[in-house]
C-alpha positions as CSV (number, residue, x, y, z in Angstrom):
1,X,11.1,-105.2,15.6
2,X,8.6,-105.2,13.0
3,X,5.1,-103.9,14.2
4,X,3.4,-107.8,12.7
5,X,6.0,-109.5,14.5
6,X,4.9,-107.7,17.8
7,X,1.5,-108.4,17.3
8,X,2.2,-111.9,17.1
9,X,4.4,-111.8,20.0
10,X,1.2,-109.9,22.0
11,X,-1.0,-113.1,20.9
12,X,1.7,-115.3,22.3
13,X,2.3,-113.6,25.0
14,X,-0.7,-113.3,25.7
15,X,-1.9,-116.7,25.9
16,X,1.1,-116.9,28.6
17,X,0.0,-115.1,31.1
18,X,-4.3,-116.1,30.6
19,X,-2.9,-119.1,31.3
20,X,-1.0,-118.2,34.3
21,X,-3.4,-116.0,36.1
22,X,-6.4,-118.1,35.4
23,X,-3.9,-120.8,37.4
24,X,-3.2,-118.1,40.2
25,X,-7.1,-117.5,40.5
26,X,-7.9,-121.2,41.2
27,X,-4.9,-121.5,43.5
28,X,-6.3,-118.7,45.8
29,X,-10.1,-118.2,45.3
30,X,-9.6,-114.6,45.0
31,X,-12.4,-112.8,42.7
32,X,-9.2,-109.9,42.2
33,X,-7.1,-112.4,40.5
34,X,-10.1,-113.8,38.9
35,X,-11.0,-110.2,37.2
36,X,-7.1,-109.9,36.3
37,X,-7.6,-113.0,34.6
38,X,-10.8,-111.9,32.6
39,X,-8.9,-108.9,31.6
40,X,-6.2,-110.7,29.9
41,X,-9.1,-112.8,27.5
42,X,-9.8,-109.2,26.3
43,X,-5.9,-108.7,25.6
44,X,-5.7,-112.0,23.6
45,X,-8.5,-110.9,21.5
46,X,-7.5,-107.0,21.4
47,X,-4.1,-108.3,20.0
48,X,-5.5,-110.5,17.5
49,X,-7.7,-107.7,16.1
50,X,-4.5,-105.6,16.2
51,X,-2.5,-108.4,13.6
52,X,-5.2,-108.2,11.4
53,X,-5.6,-104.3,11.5
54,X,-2.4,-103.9,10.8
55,X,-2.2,-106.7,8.1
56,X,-4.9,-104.8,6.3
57,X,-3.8,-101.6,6.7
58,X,0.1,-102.5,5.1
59,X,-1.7,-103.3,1.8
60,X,-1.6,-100.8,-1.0
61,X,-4.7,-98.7,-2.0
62,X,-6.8,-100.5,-4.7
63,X,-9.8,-99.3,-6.9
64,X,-12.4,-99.7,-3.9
65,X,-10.3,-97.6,-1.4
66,X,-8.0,-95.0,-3.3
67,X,-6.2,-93.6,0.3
68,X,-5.2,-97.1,1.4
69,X,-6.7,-99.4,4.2
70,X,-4.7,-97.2,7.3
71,X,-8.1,-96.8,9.1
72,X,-8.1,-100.5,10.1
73,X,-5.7,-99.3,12.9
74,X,-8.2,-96.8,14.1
75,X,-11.2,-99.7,13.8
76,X,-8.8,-102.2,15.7
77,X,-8.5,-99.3,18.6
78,X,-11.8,-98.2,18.2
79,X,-13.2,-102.4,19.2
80,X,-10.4,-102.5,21.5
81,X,-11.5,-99.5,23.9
82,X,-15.0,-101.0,23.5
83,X,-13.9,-104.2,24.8
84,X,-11.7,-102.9,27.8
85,X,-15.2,-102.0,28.8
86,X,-16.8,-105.0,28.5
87,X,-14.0,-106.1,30.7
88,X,-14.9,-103.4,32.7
89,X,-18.2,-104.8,33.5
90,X,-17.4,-108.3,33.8
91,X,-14.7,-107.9,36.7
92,X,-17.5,-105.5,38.1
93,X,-20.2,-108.2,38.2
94,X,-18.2,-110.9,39.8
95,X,-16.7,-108.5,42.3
96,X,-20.7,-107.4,43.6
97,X,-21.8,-111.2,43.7
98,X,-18.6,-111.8,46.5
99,X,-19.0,-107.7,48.0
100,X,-21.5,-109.1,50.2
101,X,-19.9,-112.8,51.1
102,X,-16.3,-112.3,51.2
103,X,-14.7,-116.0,51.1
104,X,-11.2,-116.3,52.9
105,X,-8.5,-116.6,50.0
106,X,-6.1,-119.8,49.4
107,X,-2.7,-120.4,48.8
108,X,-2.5,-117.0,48.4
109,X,0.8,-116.4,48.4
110,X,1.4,-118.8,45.5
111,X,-1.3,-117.6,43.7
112,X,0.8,-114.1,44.2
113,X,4.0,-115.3,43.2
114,X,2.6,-116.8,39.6
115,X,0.6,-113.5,39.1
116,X,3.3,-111.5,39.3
117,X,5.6,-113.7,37.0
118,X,2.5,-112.9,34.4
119,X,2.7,-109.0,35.1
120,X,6.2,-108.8,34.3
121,X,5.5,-110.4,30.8
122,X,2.9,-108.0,30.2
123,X,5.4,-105.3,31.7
124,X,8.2,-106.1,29.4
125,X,6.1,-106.6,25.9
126,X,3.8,-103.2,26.9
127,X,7.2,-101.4,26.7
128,X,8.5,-102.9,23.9
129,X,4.8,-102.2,21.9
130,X,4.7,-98.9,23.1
131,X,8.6,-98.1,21.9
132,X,7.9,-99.4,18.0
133,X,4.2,-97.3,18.3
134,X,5.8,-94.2,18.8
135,X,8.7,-95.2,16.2
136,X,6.1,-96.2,13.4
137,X,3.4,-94.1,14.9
138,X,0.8,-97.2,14.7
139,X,-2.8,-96.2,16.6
140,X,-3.3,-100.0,16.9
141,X,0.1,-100.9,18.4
142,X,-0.7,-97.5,20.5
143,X,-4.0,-98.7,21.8
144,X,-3.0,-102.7,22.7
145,X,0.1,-101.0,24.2
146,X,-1.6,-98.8,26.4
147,X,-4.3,-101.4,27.3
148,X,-1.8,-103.7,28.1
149,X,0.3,-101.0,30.8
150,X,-3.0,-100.6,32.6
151,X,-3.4,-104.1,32.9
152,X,0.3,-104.2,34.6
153,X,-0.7,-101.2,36.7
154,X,-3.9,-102.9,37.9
155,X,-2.3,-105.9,38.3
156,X,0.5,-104.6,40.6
157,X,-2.7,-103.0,42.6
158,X,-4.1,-106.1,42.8
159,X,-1.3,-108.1,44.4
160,X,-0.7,-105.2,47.2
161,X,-4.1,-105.5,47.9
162,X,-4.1,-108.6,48.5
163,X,-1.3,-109.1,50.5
164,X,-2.9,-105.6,52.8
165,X,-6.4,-108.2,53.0
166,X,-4.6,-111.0,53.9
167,X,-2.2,-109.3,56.5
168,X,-5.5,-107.7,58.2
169,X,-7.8,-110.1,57.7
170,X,-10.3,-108.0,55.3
171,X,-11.0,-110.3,52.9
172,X,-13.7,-108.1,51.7
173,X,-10.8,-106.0,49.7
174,X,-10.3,-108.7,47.1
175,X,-14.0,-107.6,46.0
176,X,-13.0,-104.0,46.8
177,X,-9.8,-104.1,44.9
178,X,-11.6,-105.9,41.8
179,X,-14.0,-103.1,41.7
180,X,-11.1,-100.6,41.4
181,X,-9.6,-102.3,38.7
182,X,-12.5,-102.3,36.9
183,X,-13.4,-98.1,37.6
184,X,-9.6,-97.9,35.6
185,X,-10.8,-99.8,33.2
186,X,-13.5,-98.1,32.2
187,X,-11.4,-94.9,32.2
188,X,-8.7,-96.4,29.9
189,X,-11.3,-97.9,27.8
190,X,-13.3,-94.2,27.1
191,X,-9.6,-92.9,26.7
192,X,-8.9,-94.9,24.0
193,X,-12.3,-94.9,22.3
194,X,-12.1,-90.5,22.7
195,X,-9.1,-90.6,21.1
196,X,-9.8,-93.3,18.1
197,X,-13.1,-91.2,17.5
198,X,-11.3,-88.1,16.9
199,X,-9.1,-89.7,14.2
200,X,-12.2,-91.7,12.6
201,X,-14.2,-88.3,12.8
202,X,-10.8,-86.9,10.5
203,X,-10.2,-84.0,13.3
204,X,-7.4,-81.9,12.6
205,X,-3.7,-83.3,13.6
206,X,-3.1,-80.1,15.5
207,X,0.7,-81.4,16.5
208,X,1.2,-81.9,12.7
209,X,-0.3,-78.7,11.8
210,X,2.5,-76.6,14.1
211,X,5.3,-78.1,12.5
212,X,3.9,-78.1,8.9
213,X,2.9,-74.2,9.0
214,X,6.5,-73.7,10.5
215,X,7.7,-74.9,7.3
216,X,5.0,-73.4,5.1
217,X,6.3,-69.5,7.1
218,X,9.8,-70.6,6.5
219,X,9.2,-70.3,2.4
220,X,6.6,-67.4,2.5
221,X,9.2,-65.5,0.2
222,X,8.2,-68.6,-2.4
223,X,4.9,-69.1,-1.9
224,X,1.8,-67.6,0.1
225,X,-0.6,-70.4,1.4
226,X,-3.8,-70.5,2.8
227,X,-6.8,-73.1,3.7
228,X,-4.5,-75.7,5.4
229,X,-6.2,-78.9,5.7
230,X,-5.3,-82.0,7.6
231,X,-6.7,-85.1,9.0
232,X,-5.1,-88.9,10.1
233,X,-5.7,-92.7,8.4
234,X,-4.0,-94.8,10.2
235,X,0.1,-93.8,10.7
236,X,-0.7,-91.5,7.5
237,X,-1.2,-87.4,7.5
238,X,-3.4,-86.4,5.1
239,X,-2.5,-82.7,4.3
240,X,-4.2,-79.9,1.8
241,X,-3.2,-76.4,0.9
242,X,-3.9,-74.1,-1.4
243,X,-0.9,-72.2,-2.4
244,X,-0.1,-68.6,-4.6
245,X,3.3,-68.5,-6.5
246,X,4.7,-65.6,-8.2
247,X,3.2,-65.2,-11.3
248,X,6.4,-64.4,-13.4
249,X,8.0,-67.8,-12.3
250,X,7.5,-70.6,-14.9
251,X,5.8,-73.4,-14.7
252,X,8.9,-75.8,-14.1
253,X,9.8,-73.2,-11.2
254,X,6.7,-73.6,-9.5
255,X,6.8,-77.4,-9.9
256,X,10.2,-76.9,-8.5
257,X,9.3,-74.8,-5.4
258,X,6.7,-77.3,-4.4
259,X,8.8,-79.9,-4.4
260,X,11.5,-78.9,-1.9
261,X,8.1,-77.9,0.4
262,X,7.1,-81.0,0.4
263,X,11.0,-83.0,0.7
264,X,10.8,-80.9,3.5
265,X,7.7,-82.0,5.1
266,X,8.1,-85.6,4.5
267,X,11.5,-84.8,6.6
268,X,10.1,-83.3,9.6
269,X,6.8,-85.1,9.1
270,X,6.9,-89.0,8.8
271,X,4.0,-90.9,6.7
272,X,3.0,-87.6,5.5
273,X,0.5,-87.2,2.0
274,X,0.7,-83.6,1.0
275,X,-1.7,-82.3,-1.5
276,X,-0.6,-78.4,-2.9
277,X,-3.3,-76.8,-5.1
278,X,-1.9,-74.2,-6.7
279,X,-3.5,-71.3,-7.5
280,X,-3.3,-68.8,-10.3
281,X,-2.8,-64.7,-10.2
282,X,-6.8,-64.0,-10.5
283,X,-7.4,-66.5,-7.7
284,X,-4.8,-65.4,-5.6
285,X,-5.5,-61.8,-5.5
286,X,-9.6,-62.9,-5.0
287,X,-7.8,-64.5,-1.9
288,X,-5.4,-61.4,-0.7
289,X,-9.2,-58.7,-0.7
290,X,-10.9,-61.5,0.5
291,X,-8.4,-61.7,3.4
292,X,-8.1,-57.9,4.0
293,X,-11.7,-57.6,3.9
């Protein structure tokens, strides 16, 4: 499926289950279902930030931004963690005000029963997210994906929770349970913002970089390299080399060998931009003392 058509499925979705655990809270009272609820505002918003990232980022580069608009993923990820922690502290601050005064919960096995029906929509669209990120290797598909599997992992801790408080009679784990949710939260949400940094910061794509000097050592007998460079945008690689050919090759053979390089990175490398500066015999010696100095 097409990564826009997901993200307007998320939004859909999305709505879906608000509406269905906000319904669950009022049936039972219980400040758990209520911060389950809160989280899924964040996942409405998260996923409309993500159709807009990744409407912007599909558009070609233009005069104002000459390598494309692919850091509107990392942006959309970068708010996203942000506001899993503002989640964070919203389930936190409703669970202290009923730590102290737990209230006995209602209906709760109905209020259950409809929560649960919302998990397993979240359940089934995570997966399917989280299957076209890694296919299209999106950071903003990534990001709502993962948000939306710990919401399905909190939410499953949340209904056998409850059903452990209301078979003992602790009522006081409903604010307990919400509080836990909302530590995961938090550790999701400085997960995603760690990683979203790195890429915003252009750290190198060490993955990338094994696989592309693998392929650079496989045609050392047509080319030396050195000076690698890479960073991420978005689903793009950004990669920079400067290379040394043989001298006594011609122009056209040169053009020739750097070609097949790169056919061969684009091959093992998907959404790949590789840059080869080539060098000439003066440089390239400077380079060989230089390097046995």
């Amino acid at each position: 499926m097409d990564k826009r058509k997901i993200a307007i499925l998320a939004i859909l979705v999305g709505l879906i289950v608000f509406v269905l655990k906000l319904i669950a809270y009022f049936l039972s009272n219980s400040v758990a279902l209520l911060s389950d609820a809160l989280e899924s505002t964040i996942n409405i918003v998260a996923s409309i930030m993500m159709f807009y990232a990744l409407m912007l980022a599909s558009q070609p580069e233009d005069r104002g931004h000459r390598y494309g608009h692919q850091k509107a993923e990392n942006i959309s990820a970068l708010v996203e963690g942000i506001l899993i922690i503002i989640a964070a502290i919203l389930i936190i601050e409703a669970a202290l005000g009923r730590l102290s005064d737990p209230i006995p919960l209602e209906n709760i096995d109905l209020g259950l029963i409809v929560s649960i029906s919302a998990t397993s929509l979240n359940g089934i669209l995570a997966w399917a997210m989280m299957k076209e990120a890694r296919r299209s290797r999106s950071m903003a598909l990534e990001g709502d994906a993962k948000h939306l599997f710990s919401d399905v992992v909190s939410s499953v801790g949340v209904v056998l929770g409850l059903v452990v408080a209301v078979l003992t009679g602790l009522y006081v784990l409903d604010s307990v349970i919400a509080l836990v949710v909302a530590v995961l939260l938090i550790r999701m949400g400085v997960g995603v913002l760690r990683k979203t940094t790195r890429d915003l910061m252009d750290a190198s794509c060490e993955d990338e970089e094994m696989v592309i000097v693998g392929v650079l050592e496989k045609n050392q007998d047509l080319l030396e390299y050195h000076d690698l460079r890479t960073r991420r945008s978005g689903t793009t690689v950004f990669m920079d080399v400067h290379v040394c050919i043989d001298g006594k090759r011609t122009i056209s053979e040169g053009q020739g060998i750097v070609a097949k390089v790169e056919e061969e990175l684009r091959a093992v490398v998907p959404g790949i931009v590789p840059n080869f500066r080539i060098e000439d015999e003066t440089q390239c010696k400077q380079h060989r003392t230089e390097g046995k100095g």
